[in-house]
Backbone as CSV, one residue per row, in Angstrom:
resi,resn,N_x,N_y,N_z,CA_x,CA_y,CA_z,C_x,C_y,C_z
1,UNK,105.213,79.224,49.598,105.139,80.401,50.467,104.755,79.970,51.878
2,UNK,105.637,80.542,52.981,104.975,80.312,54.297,104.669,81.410,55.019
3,UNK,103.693,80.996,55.425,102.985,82.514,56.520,103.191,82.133,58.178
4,UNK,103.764,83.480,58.540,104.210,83.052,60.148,103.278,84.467,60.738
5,UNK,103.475,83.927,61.927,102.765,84.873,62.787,103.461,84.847,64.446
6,UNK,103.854,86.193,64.647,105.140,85.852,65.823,105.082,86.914,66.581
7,UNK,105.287,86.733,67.632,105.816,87.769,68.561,106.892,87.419,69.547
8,UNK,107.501,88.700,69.906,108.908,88.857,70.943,108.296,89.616,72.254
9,UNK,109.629,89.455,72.998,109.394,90.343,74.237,109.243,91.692,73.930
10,UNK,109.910,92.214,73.052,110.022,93.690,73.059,108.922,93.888,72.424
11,UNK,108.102,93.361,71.698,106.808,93.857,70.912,105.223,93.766,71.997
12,UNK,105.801,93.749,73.389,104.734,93.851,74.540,103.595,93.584,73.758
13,UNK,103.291,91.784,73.212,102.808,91.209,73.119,101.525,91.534,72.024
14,UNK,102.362,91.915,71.026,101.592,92.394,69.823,102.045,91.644,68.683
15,UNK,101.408,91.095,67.867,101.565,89.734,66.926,101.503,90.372,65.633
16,UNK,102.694,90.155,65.271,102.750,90.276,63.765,102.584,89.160,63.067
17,UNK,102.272,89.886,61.499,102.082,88.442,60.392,103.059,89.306,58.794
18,UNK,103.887,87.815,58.814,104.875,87.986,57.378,104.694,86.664,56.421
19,UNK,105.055,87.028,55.679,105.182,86.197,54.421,106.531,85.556,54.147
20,UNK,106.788,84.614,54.014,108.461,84.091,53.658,107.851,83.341,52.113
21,UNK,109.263,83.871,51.108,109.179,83.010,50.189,110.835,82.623,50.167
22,UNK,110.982,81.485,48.983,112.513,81.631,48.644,112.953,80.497,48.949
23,UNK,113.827,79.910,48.760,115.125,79.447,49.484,115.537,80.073,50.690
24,UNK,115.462,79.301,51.854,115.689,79.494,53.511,117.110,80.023,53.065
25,UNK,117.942,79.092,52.425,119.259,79.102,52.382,120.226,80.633,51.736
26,UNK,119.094,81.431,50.709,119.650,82.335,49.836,119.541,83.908,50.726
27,UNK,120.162,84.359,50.460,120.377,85.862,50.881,119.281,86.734,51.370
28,UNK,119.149,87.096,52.403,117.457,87.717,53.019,117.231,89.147,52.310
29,UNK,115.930,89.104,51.621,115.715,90.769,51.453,114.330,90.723,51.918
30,UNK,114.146,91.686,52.544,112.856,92.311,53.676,112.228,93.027,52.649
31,UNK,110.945,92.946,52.467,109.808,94.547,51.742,108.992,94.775,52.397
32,UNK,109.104,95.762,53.107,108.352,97.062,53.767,107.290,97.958,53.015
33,UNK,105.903,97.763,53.492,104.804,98.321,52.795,104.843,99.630,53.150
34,UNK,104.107,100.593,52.094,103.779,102.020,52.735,102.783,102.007,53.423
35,UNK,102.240,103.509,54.509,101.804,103.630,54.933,99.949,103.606,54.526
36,UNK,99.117,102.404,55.213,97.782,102.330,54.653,97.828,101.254,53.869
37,UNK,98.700,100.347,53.943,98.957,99.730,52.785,99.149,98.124,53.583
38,UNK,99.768,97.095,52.914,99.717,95.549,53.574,100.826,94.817,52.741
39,UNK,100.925,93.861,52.958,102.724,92.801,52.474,101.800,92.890,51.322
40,UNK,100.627,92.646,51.007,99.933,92.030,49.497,100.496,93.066,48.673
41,UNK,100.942,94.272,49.018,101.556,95.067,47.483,101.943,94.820,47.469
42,UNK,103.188,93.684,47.654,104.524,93.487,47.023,104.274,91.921,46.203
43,UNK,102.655,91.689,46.351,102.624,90.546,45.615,103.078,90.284,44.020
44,UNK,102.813,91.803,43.080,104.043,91.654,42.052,105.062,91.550,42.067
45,UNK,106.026,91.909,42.773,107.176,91.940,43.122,107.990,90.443,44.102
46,UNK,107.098,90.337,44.789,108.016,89.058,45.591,108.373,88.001,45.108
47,UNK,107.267,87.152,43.953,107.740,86.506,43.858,108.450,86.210,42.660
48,UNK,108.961,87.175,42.057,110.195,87.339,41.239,111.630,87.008,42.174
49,UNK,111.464,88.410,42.803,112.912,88.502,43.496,112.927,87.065,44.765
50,UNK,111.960,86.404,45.045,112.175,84.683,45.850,112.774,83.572,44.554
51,UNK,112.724,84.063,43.270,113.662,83.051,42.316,115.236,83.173,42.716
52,UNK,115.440,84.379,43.573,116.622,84.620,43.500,117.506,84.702,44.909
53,UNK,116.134,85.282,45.931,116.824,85.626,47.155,115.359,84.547,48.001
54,UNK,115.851,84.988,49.494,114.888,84.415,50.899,114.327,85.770,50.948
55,UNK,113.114,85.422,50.674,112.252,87.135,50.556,110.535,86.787,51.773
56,UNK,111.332,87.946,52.884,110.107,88.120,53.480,109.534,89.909,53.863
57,UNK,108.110,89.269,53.720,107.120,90.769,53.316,106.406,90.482,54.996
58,UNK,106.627,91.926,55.497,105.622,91.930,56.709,104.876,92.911,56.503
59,UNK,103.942,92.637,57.402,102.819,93.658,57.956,103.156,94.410,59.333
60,UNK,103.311,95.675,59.055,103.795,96.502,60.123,102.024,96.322,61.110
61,UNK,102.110,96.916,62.381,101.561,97.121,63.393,100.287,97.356,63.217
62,UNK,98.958,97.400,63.458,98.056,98.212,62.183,97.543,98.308,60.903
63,UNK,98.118,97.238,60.706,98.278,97.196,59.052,98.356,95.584,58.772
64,UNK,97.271,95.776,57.788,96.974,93.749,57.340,96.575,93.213,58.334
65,UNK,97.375,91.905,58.013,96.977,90.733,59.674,98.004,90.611,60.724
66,UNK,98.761,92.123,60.971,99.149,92.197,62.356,97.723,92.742,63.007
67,UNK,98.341,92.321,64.351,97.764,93.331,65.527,97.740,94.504,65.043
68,UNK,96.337,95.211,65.720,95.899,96.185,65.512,95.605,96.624,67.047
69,UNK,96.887,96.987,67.846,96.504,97.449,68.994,96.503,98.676,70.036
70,UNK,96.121,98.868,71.007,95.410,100.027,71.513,96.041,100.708,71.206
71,UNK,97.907,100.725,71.769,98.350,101.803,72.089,99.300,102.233,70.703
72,UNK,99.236,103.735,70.116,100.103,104.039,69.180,101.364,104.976,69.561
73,UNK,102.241,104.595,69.145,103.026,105.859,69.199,104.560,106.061,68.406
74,UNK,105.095,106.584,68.206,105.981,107.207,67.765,107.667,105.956,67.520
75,UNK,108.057,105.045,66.434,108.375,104.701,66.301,108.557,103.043,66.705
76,UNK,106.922,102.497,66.609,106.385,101.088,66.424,107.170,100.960,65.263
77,UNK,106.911,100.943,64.189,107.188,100.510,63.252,108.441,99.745,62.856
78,UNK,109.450,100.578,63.514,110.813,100.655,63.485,111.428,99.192,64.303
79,UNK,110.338,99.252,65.726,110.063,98.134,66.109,109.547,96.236,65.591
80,UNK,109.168,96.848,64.798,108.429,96.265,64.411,109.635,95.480,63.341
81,UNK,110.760,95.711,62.846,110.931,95.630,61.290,112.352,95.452,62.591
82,UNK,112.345,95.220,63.719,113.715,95.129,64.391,113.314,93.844,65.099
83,UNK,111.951,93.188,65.055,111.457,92.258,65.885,111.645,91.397,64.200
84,UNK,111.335,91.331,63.716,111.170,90.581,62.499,112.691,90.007,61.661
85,UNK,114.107,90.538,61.995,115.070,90.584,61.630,115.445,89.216,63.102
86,UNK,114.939,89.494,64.232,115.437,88.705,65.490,114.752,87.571,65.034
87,UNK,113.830,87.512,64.703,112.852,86.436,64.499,113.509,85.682,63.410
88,UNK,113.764,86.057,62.744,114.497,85.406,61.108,115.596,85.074,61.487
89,UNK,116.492,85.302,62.681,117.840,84.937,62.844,118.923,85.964,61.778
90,UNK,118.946,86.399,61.331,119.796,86.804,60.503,120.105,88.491,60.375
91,UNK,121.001,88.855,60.693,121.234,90.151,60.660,122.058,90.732,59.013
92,UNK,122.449,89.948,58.513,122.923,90.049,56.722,121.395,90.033,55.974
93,UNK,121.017,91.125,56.332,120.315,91.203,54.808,119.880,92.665,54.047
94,UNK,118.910,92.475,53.314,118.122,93.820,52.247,117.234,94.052,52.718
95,UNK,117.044,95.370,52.258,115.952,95.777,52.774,115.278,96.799,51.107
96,UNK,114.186,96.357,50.773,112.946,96.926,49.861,111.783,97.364,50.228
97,UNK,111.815,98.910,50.552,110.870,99.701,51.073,109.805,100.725,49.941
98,UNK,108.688,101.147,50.614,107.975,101.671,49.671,107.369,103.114,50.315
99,UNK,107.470,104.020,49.906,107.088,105.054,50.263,107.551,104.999,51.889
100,UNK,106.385,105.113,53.102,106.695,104.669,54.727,108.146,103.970,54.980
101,UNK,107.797,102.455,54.174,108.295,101.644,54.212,110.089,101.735,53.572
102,UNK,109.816,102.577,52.797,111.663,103.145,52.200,112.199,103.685,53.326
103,UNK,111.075,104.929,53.924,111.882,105.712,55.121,112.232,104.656,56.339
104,UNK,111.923,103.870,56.676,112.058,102.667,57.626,113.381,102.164,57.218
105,UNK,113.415,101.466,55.987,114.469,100.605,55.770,115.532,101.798,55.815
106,UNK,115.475,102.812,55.426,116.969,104.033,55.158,117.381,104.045,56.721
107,UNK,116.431,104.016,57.864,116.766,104.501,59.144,117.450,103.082,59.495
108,UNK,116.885,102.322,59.582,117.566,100.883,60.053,118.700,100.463,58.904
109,UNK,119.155,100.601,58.016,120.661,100.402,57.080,121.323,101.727,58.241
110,UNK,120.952,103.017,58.270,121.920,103.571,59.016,122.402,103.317,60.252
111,UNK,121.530,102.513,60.842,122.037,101.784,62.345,122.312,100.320,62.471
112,UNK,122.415,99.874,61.372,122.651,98.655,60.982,123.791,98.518,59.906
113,UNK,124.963,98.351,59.949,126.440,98.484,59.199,125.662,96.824,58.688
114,UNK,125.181,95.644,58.970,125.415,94.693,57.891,124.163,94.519,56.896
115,UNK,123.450,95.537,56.902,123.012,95.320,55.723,123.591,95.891,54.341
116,UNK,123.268,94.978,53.258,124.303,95.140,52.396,123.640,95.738,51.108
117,UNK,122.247,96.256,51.397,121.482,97.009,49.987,120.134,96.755,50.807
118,UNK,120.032,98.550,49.929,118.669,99.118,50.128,117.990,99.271,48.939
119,UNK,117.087,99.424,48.218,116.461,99.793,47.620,114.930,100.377,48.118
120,UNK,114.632,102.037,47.828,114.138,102.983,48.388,112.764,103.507,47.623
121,UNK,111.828,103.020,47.368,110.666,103.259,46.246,110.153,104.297,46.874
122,UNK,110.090,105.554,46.121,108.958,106.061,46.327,108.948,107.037,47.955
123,UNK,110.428,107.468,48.182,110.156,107.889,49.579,110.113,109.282,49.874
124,UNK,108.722,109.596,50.128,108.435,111.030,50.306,109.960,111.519,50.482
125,UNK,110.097,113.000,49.554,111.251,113.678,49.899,110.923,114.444,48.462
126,UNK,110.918,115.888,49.638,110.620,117.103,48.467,109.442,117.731,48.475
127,UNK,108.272,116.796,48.442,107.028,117.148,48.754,106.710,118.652,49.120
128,UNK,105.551,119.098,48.405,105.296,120.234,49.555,104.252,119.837,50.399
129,UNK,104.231,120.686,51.671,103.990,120.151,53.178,102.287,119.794,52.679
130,UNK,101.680,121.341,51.912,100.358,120.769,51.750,99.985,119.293,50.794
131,UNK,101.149,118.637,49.952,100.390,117.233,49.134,101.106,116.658,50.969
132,UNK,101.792,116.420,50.928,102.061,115.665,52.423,100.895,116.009,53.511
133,UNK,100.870,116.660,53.944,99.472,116.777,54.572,97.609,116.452,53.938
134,UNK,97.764,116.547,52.252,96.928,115.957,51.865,96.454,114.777,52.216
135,UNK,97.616,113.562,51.835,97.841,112.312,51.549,97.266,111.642,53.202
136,UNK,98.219,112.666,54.215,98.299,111.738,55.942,96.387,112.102,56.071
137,UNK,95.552,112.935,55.560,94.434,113.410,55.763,93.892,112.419,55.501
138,UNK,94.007,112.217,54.089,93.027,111.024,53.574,93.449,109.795,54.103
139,UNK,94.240,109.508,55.063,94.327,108.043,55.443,93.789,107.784,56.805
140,UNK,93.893,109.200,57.488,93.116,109.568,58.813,91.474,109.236,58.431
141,UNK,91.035,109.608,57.439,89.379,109.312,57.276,88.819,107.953,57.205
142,UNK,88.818,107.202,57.756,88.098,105.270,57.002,86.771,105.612,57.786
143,UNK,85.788,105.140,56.670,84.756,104.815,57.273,83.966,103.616,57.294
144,UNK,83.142,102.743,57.898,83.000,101.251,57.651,81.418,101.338,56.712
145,UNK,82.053,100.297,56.074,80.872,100.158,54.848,80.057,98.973,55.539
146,UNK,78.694,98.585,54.927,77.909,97.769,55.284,78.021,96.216,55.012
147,UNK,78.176,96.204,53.453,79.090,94.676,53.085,80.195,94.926,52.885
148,UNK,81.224,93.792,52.624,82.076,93.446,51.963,82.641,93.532,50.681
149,UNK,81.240,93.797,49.218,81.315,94.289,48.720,81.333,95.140,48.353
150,UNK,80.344,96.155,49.189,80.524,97.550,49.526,81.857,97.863,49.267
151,UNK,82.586,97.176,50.355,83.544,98.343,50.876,85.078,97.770,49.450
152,UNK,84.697,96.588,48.605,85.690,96.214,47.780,85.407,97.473,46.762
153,UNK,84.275,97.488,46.622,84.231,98.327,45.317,84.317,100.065,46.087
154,UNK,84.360,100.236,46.804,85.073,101.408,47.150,86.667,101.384,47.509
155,UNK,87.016,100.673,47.635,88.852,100.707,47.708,89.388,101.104,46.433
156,UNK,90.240,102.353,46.875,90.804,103.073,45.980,92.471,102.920,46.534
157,UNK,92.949,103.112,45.774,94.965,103.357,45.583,95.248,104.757,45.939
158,UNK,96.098,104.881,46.872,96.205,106.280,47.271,97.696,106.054,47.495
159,UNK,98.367,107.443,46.848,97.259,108.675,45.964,97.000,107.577,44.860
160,UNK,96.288,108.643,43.611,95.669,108.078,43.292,96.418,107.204,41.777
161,UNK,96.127,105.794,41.523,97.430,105.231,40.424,96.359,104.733,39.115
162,UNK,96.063,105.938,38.450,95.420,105.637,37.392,95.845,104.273,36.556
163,UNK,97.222,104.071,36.122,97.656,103.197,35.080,97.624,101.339,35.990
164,UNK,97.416,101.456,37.245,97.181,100.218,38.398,95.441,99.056,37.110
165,UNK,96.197,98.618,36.801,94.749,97.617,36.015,93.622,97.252,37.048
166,UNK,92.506,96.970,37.152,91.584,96.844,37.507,91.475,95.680,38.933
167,UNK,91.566,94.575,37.856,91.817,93.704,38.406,93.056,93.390,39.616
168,UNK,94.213,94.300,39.801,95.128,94.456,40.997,94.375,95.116,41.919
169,UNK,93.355,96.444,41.361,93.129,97.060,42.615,92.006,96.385,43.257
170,UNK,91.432,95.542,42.505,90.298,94.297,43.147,91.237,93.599,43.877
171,UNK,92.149,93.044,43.486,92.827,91.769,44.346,92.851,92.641,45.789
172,UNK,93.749,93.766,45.500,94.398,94.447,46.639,93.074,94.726,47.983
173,UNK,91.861,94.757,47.093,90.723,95.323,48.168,90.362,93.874,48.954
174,UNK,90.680,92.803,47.727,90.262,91.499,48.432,90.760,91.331,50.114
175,UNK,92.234,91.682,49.914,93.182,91.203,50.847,93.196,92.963,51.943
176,UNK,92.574,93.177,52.199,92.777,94.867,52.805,91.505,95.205,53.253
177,UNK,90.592,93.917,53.551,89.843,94.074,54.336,89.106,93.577,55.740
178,UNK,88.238,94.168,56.508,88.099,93.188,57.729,86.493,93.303,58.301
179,UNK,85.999,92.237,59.102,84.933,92.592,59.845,84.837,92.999,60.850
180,UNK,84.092,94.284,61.306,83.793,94.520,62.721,82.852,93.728,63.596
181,UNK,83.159,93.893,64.672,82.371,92.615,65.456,80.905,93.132,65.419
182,UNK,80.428,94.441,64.920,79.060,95.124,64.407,78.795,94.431,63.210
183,UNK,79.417,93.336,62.630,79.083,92.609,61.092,79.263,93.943,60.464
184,UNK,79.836,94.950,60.241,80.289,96.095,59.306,81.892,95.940,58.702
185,UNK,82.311,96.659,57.266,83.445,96.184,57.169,84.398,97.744,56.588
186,UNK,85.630,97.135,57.216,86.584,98.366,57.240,87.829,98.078,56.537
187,UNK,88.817,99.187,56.201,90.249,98.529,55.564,91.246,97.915,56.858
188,UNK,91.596,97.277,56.045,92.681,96.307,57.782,93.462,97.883,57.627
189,UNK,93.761,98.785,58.153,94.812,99.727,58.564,94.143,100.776,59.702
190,UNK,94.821,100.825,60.521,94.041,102.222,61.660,94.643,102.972,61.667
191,UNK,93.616,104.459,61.132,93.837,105.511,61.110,94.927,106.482,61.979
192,UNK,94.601,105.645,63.342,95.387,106.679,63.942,96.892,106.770,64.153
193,UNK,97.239,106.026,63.334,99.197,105.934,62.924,99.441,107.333,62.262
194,UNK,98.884,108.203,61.279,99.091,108.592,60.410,98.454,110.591,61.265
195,UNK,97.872,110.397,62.504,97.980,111.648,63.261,99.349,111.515,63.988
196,UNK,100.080,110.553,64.115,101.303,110.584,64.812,102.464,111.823,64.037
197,UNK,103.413,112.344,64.343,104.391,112.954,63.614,105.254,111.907,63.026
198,UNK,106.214,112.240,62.590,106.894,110.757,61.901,107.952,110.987,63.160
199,UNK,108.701,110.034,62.948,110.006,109.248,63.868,111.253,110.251,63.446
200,UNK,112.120,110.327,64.240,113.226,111.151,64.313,113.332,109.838,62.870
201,UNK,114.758,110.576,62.009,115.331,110.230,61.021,116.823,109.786,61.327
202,UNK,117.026,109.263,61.049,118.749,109.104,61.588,119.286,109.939,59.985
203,UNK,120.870,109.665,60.212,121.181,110.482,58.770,121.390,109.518,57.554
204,UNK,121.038,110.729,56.553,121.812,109.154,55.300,122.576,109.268,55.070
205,UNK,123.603,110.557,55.354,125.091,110.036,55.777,125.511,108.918,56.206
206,UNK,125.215,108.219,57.081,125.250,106.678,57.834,124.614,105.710,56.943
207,UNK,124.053,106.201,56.132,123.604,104.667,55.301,124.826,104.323,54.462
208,UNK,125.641,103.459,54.562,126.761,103.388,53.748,126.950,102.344,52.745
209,UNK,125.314,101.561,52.524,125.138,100.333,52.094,124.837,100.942,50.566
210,UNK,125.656,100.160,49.067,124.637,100.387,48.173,123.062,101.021,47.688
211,UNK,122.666,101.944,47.810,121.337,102.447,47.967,120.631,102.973,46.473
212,UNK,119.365,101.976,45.828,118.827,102.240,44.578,117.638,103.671,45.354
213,UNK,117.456,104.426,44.587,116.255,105.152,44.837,115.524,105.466,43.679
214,UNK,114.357,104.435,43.985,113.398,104.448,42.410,112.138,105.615,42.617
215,UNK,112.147,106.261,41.169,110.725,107.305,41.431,110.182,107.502,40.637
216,UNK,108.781,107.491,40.314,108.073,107.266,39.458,108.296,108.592,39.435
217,UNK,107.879,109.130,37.572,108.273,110.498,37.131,107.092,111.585,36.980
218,UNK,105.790,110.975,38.025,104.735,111.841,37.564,104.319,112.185,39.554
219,UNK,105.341,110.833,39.993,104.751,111.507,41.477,105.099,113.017,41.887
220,UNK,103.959,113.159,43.102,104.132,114.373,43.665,104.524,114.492,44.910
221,UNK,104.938,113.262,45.567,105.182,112.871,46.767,106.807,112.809,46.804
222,UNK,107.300,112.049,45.820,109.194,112.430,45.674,109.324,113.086,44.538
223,UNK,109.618,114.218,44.803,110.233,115.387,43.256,111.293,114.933,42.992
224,UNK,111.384,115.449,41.551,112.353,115.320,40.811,113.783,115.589,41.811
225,UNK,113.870,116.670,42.079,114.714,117.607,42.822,115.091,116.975,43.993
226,UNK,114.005,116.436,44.946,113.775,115.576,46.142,114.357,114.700,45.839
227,UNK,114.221,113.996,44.953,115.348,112.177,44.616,116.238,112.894,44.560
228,UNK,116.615,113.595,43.387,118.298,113.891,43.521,118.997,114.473,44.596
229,UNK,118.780,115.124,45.576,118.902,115.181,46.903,118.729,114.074,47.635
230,UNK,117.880,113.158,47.218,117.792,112.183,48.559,119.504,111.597,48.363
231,UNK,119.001,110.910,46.849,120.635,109.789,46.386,121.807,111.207,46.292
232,UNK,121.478,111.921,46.263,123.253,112.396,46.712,123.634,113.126,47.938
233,UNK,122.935,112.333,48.865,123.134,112.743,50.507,123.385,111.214,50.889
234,UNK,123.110,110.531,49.916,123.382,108.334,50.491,124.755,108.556,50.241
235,UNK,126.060,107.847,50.808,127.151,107.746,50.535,127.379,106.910,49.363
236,UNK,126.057,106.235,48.916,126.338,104.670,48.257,125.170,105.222,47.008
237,UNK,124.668,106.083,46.896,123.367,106.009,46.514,123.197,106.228,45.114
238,UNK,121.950,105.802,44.284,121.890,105.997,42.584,120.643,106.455,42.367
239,UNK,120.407,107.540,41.571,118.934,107.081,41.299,118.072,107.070,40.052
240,UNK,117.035,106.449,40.146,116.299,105.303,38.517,115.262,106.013,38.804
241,UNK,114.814,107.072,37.595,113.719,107.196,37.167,112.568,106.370,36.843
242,UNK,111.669,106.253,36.826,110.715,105.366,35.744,109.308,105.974,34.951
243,UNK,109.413,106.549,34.092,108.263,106.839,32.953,106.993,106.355,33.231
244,UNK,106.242,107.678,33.366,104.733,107.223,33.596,104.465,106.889,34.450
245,UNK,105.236,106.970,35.744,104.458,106.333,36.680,104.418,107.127,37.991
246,UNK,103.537,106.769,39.088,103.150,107.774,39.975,103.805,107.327,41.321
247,UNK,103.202,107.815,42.307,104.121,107.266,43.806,103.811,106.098,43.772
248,UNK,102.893,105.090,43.288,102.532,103.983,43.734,103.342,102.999,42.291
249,UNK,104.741,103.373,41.729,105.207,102.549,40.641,105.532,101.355,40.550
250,UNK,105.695,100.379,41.616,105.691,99.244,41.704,104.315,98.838,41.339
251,UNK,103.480,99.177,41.682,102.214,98.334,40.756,101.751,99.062,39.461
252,UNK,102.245,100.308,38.980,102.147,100.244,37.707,102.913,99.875,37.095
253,UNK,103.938,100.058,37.364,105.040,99.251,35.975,106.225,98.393,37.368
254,UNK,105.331,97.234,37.661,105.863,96.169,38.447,107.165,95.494,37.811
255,UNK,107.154,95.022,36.521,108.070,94.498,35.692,109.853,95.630,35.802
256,UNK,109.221,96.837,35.283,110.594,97.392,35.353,111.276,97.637,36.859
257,UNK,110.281,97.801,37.990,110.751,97.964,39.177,111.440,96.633,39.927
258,UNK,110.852,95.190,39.794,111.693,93.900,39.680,113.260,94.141,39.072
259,UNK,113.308,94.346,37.669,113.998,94.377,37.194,115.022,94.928,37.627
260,UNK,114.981,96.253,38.767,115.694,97.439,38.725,116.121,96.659,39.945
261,UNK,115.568,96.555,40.756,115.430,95.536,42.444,116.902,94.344,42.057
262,UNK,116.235,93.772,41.503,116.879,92.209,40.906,118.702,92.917,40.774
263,UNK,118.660,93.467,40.200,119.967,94.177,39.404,120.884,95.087,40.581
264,UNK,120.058,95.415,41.222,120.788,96.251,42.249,120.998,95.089,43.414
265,UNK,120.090,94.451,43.538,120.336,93.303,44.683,121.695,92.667,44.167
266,UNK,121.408,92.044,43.266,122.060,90.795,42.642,123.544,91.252,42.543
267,UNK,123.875,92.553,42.257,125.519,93.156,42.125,125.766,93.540,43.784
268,UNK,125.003,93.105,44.484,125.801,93.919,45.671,125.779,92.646,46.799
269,UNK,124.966,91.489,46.768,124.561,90.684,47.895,126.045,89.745,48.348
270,UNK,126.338,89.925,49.268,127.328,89.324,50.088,128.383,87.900,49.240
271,UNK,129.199,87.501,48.795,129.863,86.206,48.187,130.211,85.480,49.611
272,UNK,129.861,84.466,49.620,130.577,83.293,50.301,131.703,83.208,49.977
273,UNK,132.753,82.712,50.976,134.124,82.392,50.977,133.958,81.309,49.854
């Protein structure tokens, strides 16, 4: 695994940090964290799909061990995941998003004709306004704990992923935290992304790439109703239930969501002459 840390002109000098696994040489797929969240969720997941593809996980703006800087506003992110594609050289690739991170990758496949598969976890659609306004509430609140341990054993999964084993949501607190220069400690994510409105949407009419849309069958964040509307507004689009599991289904049932990833990647990724 290599860890880079980079910046461009257009990112007015704000430093991101990604993860590369894989073979340099094999087919690029990008995973995009949700909102509040860091590349370390996709630590079940990546390094499956790097047996197969060039798999890199970033940290959007705010979030993990990017920059965390002054100014916020209204479609960083987007930026962010357009600086990281320049940086990699390569405009052929995937994109694996998660909740935030789905709505990101759907907007950039629609303005981007060469990417060649999306896969869409978990992307709010359907919701009613009050769990959506729940969810952006509770991510607006952080408060800084005194130790380190403190603040591990208060890190919780939001919303909330009962069937997540113990020991992930320890790892996850390991890696999702930081010191203030007060020696006090906080989650690496700032609040104030999540008072922003979201980013114009482009259409998913325009997404014309293969598109999986996975949803756990107990969330309340993509309805039933909401997926099937999302995938039959994709020109390309399918969509995979998964049993038992909540908005956060990649870390409860990590195995079947690989699986589903792997399968949808693997039938659609570009052939060499």
């Amino acid at each position: 695994m290599e860890t880079i840390r980079f910046t461009r002109p257009e990112l007015e000098g704000v430093h991101l940090h990604a993860q590369l696994r894989g073979d340099p040489h094999s087919p690029l797929v990008i995973l995009l964290h949700g909102g509040g969240a860091n590349l370390h969720w996709w630590d079940e997941i990546a390094p499956s799909l790097a047996e197969r593809f060039r798999v890199a996980c970033l940290d959007f703006r705010g979030h993990g061990d990017s920059d965390h800087p002054d100014a916020v506003f209204v479609g960083a992110f987007h930026r962010d995941l357009e600086a990281l594609v320049t940086e990699l050289g390569c405009e052929d690739l995937a994109l694996v998003g998660h909740s935030m991170g789905g709505q990101i990758a759907l907007d950039y496949a629609a303005r981007h004709p060469r990417v060649w598969a999306v896969t869409a976890v978990e992307v709010s659609f359907g919701a009613a306004a009050r769990e959506r306004r729940r969810t952006r509430l509770a991510l607006t609140l952080r408060r800084p704990y005194s130790s380190r341990e403190e603040a591990i054993a208060r890190y919780r999964l939001m919303p909330s992923t009962p069937d997540a084993p113990e020991g992930l949501r320890r790892a996850l607190a390991e890696h999702s935290i930081r010191e203030l220069p007060d020696g006090r400690f906080v989650y690496k994510f700032d609040p104030r992304w999540f008072g922003l409105p979201p980013a114009p949407h482009a259409r998913l009419e325009d997404v014309r790439c293969p598109t999986l849309v996975i949803r756990g069958s107990e969330s309340t964040l993509l309805t039933r109703e909401g997926a099937a509307s999302l995938a039959s507004k994709l020109p390309a689009g399918r969509l995979l239930e998964i049993s038992g599991a909540g908005h956060n289904v990649h870390l409860e049932r990590p195995t079947e969501v690989i699986v589903a990833a792997t399968e949808h990647l693997s039938c659609h990724v570009p052939r060499s002459d």
